[in-house]
Structures are given as structure tokens and as C-alpha cells.
C-alpha positions as CSV (number, residue, x, y, z in Angstrom):
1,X,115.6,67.2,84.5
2,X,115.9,68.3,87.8
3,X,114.2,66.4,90.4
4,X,111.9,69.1,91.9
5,X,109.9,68.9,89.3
6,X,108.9,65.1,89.8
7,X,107.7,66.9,93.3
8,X,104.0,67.2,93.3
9,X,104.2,69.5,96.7
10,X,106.5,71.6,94.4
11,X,103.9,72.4,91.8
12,X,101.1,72.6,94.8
13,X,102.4,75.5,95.9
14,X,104.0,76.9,92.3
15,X,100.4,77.2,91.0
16,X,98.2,77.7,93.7
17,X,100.9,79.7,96.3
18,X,99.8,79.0,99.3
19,X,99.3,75.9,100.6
20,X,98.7,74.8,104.6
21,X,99.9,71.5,103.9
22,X,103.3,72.2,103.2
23,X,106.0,72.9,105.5
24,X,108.6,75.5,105.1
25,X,111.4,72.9,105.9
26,X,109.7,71.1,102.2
27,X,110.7,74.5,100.4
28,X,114.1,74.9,101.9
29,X,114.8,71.1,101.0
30,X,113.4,72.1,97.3
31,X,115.5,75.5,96.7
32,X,118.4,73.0,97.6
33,X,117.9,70.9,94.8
34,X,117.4,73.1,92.6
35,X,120.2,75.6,93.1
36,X,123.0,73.5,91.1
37,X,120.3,74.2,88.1
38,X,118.9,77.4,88.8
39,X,120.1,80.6,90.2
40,X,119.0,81.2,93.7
41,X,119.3,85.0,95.6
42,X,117.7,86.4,99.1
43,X,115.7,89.2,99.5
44,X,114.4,91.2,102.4
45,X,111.1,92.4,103.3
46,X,111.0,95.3,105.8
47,X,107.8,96.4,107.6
48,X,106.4,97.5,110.8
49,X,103.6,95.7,113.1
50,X,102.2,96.9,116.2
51,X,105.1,99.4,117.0
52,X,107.9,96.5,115.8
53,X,110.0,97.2,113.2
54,X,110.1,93.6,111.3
55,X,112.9,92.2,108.8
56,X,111.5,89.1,107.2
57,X,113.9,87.6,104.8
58,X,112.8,85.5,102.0
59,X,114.9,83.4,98.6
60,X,114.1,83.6,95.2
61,X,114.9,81.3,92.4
62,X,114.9,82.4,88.9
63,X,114.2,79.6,86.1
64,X,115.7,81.1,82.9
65,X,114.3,80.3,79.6
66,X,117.1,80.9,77.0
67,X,115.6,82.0,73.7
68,X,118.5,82.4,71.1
69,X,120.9,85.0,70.8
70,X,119.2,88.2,71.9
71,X,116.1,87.2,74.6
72,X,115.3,85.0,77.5
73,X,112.5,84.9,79.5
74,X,112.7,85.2,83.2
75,X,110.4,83.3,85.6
76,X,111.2,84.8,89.2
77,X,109.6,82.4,91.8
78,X,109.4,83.2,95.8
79,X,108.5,80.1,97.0
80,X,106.6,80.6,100.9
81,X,103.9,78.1,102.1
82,X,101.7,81.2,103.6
83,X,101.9,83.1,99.9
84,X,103.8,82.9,97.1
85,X,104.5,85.1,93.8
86,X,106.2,84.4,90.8
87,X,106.7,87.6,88.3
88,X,107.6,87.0,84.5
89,X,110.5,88.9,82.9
90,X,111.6,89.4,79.3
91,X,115.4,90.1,79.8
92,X,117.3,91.4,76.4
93,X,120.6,89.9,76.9
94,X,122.6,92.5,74.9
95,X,122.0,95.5,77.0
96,X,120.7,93.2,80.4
97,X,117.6,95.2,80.8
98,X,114.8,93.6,82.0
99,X,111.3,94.1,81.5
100,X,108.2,93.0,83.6
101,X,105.9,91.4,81.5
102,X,103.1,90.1,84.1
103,X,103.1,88.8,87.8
104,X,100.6,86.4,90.5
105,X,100.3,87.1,93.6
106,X,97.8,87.1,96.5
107,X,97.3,90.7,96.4
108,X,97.0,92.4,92.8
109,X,97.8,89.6,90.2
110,X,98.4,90.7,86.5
111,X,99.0,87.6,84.9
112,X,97.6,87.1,81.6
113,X,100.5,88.4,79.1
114,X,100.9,85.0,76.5
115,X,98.9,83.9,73.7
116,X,98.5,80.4,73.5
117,X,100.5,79.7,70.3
118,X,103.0,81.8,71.7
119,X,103.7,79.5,74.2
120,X,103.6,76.5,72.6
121,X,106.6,78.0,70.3
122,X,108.9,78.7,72.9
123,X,108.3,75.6,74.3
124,X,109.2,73.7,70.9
125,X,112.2,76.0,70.9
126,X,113.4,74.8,74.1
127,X,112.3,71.5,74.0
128,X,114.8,71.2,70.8
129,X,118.1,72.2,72.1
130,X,120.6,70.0,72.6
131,X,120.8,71.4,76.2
132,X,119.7,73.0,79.1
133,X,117.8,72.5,82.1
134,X,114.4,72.4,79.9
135,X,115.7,70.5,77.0
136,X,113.6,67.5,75.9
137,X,111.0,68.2,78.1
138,X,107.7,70.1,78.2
139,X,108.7,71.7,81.5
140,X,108.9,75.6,80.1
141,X,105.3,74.8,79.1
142,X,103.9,73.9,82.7
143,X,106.2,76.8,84.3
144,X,104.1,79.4,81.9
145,X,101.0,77.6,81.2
146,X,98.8,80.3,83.7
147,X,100.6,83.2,82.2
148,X,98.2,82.6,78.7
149,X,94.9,84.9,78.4
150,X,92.3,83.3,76.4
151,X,88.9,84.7,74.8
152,X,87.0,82.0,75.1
153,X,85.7,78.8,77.0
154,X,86.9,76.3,74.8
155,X,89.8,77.8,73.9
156,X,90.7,77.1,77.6
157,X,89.4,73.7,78.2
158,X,91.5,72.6,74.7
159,X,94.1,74.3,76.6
160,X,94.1,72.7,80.3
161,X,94.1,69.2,78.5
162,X,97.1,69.7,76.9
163,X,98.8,70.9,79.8
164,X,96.9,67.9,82.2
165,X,98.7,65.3,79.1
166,X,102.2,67.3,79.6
167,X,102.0,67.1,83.2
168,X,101.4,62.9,82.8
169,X,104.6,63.2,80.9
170,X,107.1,63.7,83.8
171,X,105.4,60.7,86.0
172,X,104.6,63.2,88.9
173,X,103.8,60.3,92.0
174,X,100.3,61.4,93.2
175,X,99.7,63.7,90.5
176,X,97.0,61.2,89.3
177,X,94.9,61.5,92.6
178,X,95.4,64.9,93.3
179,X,92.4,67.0,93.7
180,X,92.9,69.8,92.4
181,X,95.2,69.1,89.8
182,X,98.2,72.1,90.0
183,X,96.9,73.1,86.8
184,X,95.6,77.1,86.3
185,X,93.9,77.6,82.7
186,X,91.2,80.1,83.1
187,X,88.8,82.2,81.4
188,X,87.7,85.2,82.5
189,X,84.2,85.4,81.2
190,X,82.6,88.1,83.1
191,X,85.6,90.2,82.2
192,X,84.9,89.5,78.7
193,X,88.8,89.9,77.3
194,X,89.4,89.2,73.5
195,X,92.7,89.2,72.0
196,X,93.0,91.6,68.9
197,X,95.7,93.3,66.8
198,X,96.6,97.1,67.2
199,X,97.9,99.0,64.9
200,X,100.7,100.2,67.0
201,X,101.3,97.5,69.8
202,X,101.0,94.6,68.0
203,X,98.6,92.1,69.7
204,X,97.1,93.4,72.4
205,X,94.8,91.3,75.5
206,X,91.8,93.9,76.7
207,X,88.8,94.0,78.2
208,X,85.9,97.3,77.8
209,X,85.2,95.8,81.7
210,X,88.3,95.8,83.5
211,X,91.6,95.9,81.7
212,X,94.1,94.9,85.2
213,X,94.0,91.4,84.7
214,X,96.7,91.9,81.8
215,X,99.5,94.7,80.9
216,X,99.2,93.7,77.8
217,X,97.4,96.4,76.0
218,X,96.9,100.3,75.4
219,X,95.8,101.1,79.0
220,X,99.0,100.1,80.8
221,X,101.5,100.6,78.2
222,X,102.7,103.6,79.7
223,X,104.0,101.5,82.5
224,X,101.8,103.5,85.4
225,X,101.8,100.6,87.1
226,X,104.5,98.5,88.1
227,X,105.0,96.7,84.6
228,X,105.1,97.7,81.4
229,X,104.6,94.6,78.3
230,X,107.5,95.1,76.2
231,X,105.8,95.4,72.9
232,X,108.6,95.8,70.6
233,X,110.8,93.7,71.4
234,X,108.5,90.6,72.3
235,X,107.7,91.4,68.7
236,X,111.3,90.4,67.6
237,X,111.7,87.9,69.9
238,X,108.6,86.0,68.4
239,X,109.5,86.9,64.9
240,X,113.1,85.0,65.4
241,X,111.1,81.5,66.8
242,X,110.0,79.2,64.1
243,X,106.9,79.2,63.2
244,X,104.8,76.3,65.0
């Protein structure tokens, strides 16, 4: 397992993604570590301020979750102390398309794509191989735990213990006394979101309030906005997992 993830400053600023208390020269020393691991690119952000034309130049590091044969999933991480954003892909290895499944952010956050039990069996698939930088571990868990919608209070709070006992697992120094804990299970109560079955998507996370929270259902899956849950072939990918 790579050593960033014994890093509690690394999970600090993972879930919440910003954080005052960490410096960029902390992130730098992170992306380092992780590169042998974990492919790491640059990317550019162009925008003008008080007359200046500004080039801001940013890395990215993508943890790959290898699902068999025909999928992986994609976790694309932009690690910056003053705001982060991390934006969850389903790639389809035999044609290399890539489609956005759900994304946070400090702006317009769509998260909530998973069901819990979905989760938990691409974790035991990846916890099973024989290799990989996830193997053995519960760490594909904890990198997708605040990418689950839920429907109801205790649904959540079952949730957020399971990931508090995964997080005990890797012996994080500090994580014990931290306050918060880098752990983001909610439920969205006022929105009132249930997870149902459609007869033509599949399983479907929607709200009568306010439907943005996920893309995962009727109202965005004509892609209008920047994502579009790939509801087919999610399908096949969960139907090749064993069951948990």
C-alpha cells in the first residue's frame, strides 16, 4: 500500500478539499509518492482578473480501480489546499471511452452516483486480487465511500461506522484524535432522495425536490449537464461482480 494513504493530511484535504492547515509544499511532497503507483498529468487553468490574463497550472492524479476484463473505474483527484475536486469516471477499456459518472467540488457538486451494496462489491472485488495498488486492503472503499446516496438516516449512520472501522484498519497516526474525522457519509433529508428501480434506467437516485445532487436518474440522463450516468453499461459491469 502506498504510503500516502497512512497520511492523515492526505485524506484532510481528499474529503473535505480545502483545508488552511496544509501547505502546498505537503501536496507536492504527496503527488511524489504517489506517482510510482498512480498516474499523475498537469493541467492548465486559464482566466482573466482585473485586466490580467492568468495561466494557473494545476496536477492531477488518477487512482484506477481495475474491474475485470471490460471496466474500471476512474477517480480523478486535483489535489490544491485552497479547493480541491475529484470527478468519478467509468472508463470501458475496449473502446477507452470514458464516462462521467458524478463529481465534488466547491462550486456545483454532483456526487451521489453509488448504492451502498454497490460499493461494498467492488471493494470485495479489489480487495481479492492477487495485485494491485488496492489489493488486500479496504482502500477503494474509503476513496468512494462519499460518492454513495442513501434514503435514509440509518442507512447512513450504519454506513459512516463501517467506513470509521475501515479507516482504523490502515493505522492512520492522528486519525484517532482528529476532529472531524475525514469521513463524508450524508443524508440529504430535506432533499428527500429515495433510490428506486426504473423500468428503463435501471436503478435510478431522485428526488421530487431537487434532482442535482445526483446524475443518476431520468432528469439528467440526457447528459445536459456536464455528466451523463452510464446506465447500461454500469448495468454490465455490476452484473459481472459477484454477488456480495
Amino acid at each position: 500500500m502506498n504510503s500516502v494513504f497512512k497520511d492523515l493530511n492526505f485524506w484532510n484535504l481528499f474529503i473535505f478539499l480545502e483545508r488552511e492547515d496544509i501547505e502546498t509544499e505537503t501536496v507536492e511532497k504527496q503527488l511524489e509518492l504517489l506517482s510510482p503507483d498512480f498516474l499523475r498529468k498537469s493541467g492548465q487553468n486559464r482566466y482573466s482578473h482585473d485586466g490580467e490574463n492568468i495561466q494557473e497550472e494545476y496536477s492531477i492524479v488518477f487512482f484506477d480501480i481495475d474491474l475485470g476484463s471490460d471496466y474500471l473505474l476512474q477517480l480523478e483527484y486535483i489535489p490544491r489546499p485552497e479547493g480541491s475536486a475529484k470527478y468519478l469516471h467509468l472508463k470501458d477499456k475496449k473502446n477507452n471511452t470514458l464516462y462521467l459518472m458524478g463529481w465534488w467540488d466547491l462550486d456545483a457538486w454532483h456526487p451521489y452516483c453509488l448504492m451502498e451494496d454497490e460499493l461494498k462489491a467492488i471493494n470485495n472485488y479489489v480487495k481479492s486480487q492477487k495485485s494491485g495498488p488496492f489489493s488486500g486492503t479496504d482502500l477503494s472503499l474509503l476513496l468512494l465511500h462519499d460518492f454513495v446516496g442513501f434514503d435514509s438516516a440509518d442507512k447512513a449512520e450504519h454506513f459512516a461506522q463501517m467506513i470509521f472501522d475501515s479507516f482504523k484498519t490502515l493505522q492512520i497516526e492522528g486519525f484517532a484524535k482528529a476532529d472531524p474525522k475525514p469521513i463524508a457519509v450524508f443524508y440529504q433529508e430535506e432533499e428527500a432522495y429515495l433510490w428506486k428501480k426504473d423500468a428503463r434506467l435501471g436503478q435510478v437516485f431522485e428526488s421530487k425536490i431537487y434532482n442535482c445532487y445526483s446524475l443518476r436518474n431520468a432528469q439528467h440522463s440526457k447528459g445536459e449537464e456536464k455528466g451523463r450516468f452510464p446506465f447500461e453499461e454500469w448495468k454490465k459491469l455490476m452484473d459481472s461482480l459477484p454477488k456480495i
